[in-house]
DODRENDO-563968 format. One record per residue (C-alpha): residue in one letter; x, y, z. Coordinates in steps of 0.25 Angstrom, whole numbers, padded with zeros to 4 digits. Layout:
N
{res: a, x: X, y: Y, z: Z}
...
***
This chain:
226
{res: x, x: -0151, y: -0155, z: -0060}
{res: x, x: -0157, y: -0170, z: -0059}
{res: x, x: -0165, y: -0168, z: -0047}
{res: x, x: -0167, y: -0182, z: -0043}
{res: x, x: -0171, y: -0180, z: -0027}
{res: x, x: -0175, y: -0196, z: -0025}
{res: x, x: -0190, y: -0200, z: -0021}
{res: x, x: -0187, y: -0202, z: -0006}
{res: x, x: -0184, y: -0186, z: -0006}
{res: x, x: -0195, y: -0181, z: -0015}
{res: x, x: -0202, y: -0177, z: -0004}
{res: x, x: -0193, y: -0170, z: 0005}
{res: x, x: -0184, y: -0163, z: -0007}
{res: x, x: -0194, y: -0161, z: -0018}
{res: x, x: -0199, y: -0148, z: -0014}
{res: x, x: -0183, y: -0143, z: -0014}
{res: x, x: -0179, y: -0146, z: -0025}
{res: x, x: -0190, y: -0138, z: -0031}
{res: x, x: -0187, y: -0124, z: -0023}
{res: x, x: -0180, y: -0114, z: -0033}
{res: x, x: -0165, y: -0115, z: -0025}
{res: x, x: -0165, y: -0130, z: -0029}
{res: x, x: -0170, y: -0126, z: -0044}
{res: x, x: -0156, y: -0118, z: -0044}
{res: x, x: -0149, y: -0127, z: -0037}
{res: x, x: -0151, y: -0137, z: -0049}
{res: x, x: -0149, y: -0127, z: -0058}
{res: x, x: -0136, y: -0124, z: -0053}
{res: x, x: -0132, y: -0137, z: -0053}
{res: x, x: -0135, y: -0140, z: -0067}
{res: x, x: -0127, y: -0128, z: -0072}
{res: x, x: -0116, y: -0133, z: -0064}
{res: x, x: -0117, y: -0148, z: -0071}
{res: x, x: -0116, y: -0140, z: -0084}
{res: x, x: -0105, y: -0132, z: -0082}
{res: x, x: -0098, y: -0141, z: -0073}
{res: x, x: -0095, y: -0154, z: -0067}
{res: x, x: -0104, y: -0157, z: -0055}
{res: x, x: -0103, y: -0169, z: -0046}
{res: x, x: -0110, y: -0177, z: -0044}
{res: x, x: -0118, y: -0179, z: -0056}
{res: x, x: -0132, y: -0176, z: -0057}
{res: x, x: -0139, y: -0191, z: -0053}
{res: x, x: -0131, y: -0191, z: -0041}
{res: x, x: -0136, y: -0179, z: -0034}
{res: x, x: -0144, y: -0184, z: -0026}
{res: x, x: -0139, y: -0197, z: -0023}
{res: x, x: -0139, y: -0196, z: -0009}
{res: x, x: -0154, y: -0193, z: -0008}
{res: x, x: -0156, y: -0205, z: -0017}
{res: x, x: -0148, y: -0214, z: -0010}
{res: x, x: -0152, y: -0212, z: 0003}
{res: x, x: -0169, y: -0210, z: 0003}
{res: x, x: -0175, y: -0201, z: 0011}
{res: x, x: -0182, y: -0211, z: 0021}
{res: x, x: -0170, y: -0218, z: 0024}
{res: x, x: -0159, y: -0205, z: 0027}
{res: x, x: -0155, y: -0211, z: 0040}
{res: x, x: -0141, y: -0203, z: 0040}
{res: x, x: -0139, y: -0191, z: 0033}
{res: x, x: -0124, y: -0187, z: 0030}
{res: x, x: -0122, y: -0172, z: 0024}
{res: x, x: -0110, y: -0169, z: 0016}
{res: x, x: -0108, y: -0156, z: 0008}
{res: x, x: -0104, y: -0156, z: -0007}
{res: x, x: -0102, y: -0169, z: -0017}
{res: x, x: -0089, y: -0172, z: -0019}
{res: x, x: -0083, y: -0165, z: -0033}
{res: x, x: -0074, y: -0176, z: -0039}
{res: x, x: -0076, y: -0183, z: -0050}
{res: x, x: -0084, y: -0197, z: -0048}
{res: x, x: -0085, y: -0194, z: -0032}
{res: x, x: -0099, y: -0187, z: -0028}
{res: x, x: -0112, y: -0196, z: -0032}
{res: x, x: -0120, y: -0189, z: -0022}
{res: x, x: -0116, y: -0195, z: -0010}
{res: x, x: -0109, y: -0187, z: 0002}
{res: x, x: -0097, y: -0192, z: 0004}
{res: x, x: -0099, y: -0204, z: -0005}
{res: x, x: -0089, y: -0205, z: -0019}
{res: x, x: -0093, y: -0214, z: -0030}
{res: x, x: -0087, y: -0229, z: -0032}
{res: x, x: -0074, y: -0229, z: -0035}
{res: x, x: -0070, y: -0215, z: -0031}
{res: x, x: -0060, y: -0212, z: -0021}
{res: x, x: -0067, y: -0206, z: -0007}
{res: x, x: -0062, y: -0193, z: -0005}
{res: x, x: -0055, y: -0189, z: 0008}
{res: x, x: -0067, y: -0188, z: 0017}
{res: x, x: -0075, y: -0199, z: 0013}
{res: x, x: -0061, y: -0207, z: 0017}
{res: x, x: -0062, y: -0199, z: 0031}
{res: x, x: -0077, y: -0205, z: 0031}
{res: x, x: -0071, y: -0219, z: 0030}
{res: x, x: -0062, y: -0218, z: 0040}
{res: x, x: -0071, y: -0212, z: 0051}
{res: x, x: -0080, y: -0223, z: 0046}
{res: x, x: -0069, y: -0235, z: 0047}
{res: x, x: -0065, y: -0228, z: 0061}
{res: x, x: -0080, y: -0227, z: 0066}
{res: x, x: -0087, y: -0241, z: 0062}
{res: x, x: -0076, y: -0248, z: 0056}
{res: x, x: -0079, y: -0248, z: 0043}
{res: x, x: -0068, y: -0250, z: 0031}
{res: x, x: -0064, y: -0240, z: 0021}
{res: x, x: -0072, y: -0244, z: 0009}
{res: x, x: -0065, y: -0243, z: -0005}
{res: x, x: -0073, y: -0232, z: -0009}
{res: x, x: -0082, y: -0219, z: -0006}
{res: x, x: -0095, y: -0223, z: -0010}
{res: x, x: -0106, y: -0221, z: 0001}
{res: x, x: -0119, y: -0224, z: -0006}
{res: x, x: -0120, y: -0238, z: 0005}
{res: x, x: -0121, y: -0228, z: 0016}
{res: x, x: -0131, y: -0218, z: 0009}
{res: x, x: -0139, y: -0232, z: 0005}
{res: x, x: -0141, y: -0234, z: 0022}
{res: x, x: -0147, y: -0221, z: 0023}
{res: x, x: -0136, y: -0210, z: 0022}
{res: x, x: -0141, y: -0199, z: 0015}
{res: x, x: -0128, y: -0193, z: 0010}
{res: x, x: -0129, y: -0181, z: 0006}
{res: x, x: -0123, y: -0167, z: 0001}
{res: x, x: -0125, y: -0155, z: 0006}
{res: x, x: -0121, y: -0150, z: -0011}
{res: x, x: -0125, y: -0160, z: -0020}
{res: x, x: -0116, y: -0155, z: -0031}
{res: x, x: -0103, y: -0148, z: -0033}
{res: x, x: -0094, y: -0145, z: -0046}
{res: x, x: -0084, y: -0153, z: -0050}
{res: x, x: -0071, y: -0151, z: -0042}
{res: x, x: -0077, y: -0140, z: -0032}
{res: x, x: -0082, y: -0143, z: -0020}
{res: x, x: -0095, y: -0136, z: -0016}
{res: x, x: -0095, y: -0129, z: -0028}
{res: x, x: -0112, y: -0132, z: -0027}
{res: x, x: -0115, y: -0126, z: -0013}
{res: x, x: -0124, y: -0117, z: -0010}
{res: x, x: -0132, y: -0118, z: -0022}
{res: x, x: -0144, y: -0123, z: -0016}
{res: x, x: -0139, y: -0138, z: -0013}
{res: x, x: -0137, y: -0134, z: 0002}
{res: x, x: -0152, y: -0131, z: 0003}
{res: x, x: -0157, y: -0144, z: -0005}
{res: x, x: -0148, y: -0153, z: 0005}
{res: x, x: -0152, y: -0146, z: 0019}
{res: x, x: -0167, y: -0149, z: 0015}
{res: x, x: -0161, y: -0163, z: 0014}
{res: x, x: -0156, y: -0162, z: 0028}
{res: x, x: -0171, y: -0158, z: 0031}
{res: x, x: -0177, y: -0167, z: 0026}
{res: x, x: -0169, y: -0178, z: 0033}
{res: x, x: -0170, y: -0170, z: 0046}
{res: x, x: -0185, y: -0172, z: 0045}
{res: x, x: -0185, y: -0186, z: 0044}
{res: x, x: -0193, y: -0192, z: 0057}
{res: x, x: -0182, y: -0202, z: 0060}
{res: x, x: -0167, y: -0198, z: 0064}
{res: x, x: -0158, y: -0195, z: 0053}
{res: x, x: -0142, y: -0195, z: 0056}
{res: x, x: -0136, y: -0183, z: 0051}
{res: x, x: -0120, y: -0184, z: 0046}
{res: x, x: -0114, y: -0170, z: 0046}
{res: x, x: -0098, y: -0170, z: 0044}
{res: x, x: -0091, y: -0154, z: 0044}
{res: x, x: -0097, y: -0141, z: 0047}
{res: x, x: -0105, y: -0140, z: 0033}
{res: x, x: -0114, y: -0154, z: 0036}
{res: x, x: -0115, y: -0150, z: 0052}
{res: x, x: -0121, y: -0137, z: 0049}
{res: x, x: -0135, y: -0144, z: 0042}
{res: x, x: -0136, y: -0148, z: 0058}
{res: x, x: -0147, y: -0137, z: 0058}
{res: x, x: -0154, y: -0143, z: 0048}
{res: x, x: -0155, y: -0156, z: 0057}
{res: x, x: -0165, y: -0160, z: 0070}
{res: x, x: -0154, y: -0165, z: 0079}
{res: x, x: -0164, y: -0168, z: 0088}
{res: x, x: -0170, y: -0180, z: 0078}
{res: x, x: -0157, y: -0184, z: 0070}
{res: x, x: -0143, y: -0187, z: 0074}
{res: x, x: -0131, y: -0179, z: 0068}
{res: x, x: -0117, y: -0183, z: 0066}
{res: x, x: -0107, y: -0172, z: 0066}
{res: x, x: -0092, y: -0172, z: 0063}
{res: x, x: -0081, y: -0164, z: 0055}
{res: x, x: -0080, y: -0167, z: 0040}
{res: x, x: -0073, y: -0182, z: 0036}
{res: x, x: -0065, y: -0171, z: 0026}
{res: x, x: -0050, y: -0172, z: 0028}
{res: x, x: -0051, y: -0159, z: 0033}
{res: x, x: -0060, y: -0161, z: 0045}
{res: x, x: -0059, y: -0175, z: 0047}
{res: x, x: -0051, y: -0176, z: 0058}
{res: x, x: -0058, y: -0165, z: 0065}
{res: x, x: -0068, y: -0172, z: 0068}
{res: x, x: -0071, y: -0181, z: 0058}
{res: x, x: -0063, y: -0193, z: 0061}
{res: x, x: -0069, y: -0200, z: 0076}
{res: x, x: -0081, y: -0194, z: 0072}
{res: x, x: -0087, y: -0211, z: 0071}
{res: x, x: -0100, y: -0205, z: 0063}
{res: x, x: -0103, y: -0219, z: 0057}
{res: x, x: -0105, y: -0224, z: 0070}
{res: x, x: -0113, y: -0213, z: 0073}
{res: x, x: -0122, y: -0214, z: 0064}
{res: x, x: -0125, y: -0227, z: 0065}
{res: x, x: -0126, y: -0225, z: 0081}
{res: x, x: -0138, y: -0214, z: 0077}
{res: x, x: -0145, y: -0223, z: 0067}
{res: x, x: -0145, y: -0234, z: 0075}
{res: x, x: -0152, y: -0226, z: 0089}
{res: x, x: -0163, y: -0222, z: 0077}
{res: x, x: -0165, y: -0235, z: 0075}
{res: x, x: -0158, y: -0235, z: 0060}
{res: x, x: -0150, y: -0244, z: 0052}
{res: x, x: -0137, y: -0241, z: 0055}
{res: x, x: -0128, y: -0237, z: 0042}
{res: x, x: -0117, y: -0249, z: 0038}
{res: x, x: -0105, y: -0241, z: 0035}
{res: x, x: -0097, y: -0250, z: 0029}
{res: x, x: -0095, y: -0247, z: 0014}
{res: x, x: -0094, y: -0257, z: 0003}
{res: x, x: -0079, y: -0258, z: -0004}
{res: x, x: -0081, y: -0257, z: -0019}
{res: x, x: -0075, y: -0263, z: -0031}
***
């Protein structure tokens, strides 16, 4: 596996990636890409690390496992490639977003904007097979990912924390509520949605937490694309 943590991480991830579970961890995954199909490919990995530098992770926003659909996952949670149909919850996304603050639908499900205001957006799997949906948990991606939220939860200044569903909202333990602000509600799935989903205006409170830390509030808005 290419193990391209990006520069701003080096420091806080280094010293996992060379502890023996994530030497199997890799391993695992490269048998897997020999013998299967595995989304999403191998330079996208870490997408959401790269895109969202360690010293600007203003908002963290914990999904669970990449999508596993052809030309949907590029390391993003949530987030589908241009071009690509949004998938039941990340239309429920958009709808709570267009409900919240008022924003259109945009014509597509790529998030890379937000993750470029300081989103990390990141899996709790980084990979899955082709077609089965956490088909790679609990082969060591689990532990790599919670270090990720320690790391985070160490930063001096307050971090908002996006947890959506029962699997995102148990990584609470990982987190200094006393320093950083987390967001809670059922899964935008079309399962849970309108359990708890759907009123829930995180948008807004996000921005309402950045804004009391003195932070740049996230523009929401998406860009329609050709």
């Amino acid at each position: 596996m290419q193990i391209d943590i990006p520069e701003s991480w080096h420091e806080h991830l280094n010293g996992e990636i060379e502890k023996p579970y994530f030497q199997k961890l890799a391993q695992f995954v490269d048998a897997e890409r020999e013998r299967h199909e595995v989304f999403p490919p191998e330079q996208d990995v870490f997408t959401a690390l790269r895109l969202a530098p360690y010293e600007h992770v203003n908002v963290f926003w914990l999904g669970q496992d990449p999508y596993h659909n052809h030309n949907q996952s590029h390391g993003l949670c949530f987030s589908v490639r241009p071009g690509i149909k949004s998938p039941p919850s990340l239309m429920n996304i958009f709808k709570e977003l267009r409900e919240d603050v008022g924003c259109s639908i945009p014509n597509n499900g790529y998030l890379v904007p937000w993750a470029a205001q300081g989103i990390l957006m990141l899996n709790a799997v980084l990979t899955v097979r082709a077609h089965e949906a956490n088909s790679h948990k609990n082969h060591g991606w689990e532990l790599f990912t919670d270090q990720v939220i320690r790391v985070v939860n160490a930063k001096e200044e307050p971090v908002v924390f996006v947890l959506w569903g029962g699997y995102a909202q148990k990584k609470k333990a990982l987190i200094d509520t006393t320093r950083h602000t987390i967001i809670e509600s059922a899964h935008p799935s079309p399962l849970s949605a309108r359990n708890g989903f759907f009123g829930s205006r995180p948008f807004s409170k996000i921005n309402a937490a950045l804004r009391s830390s003195g932070k740049p509030e996230i523009d929401w808005q998406l860009p329609n694309l050709a």
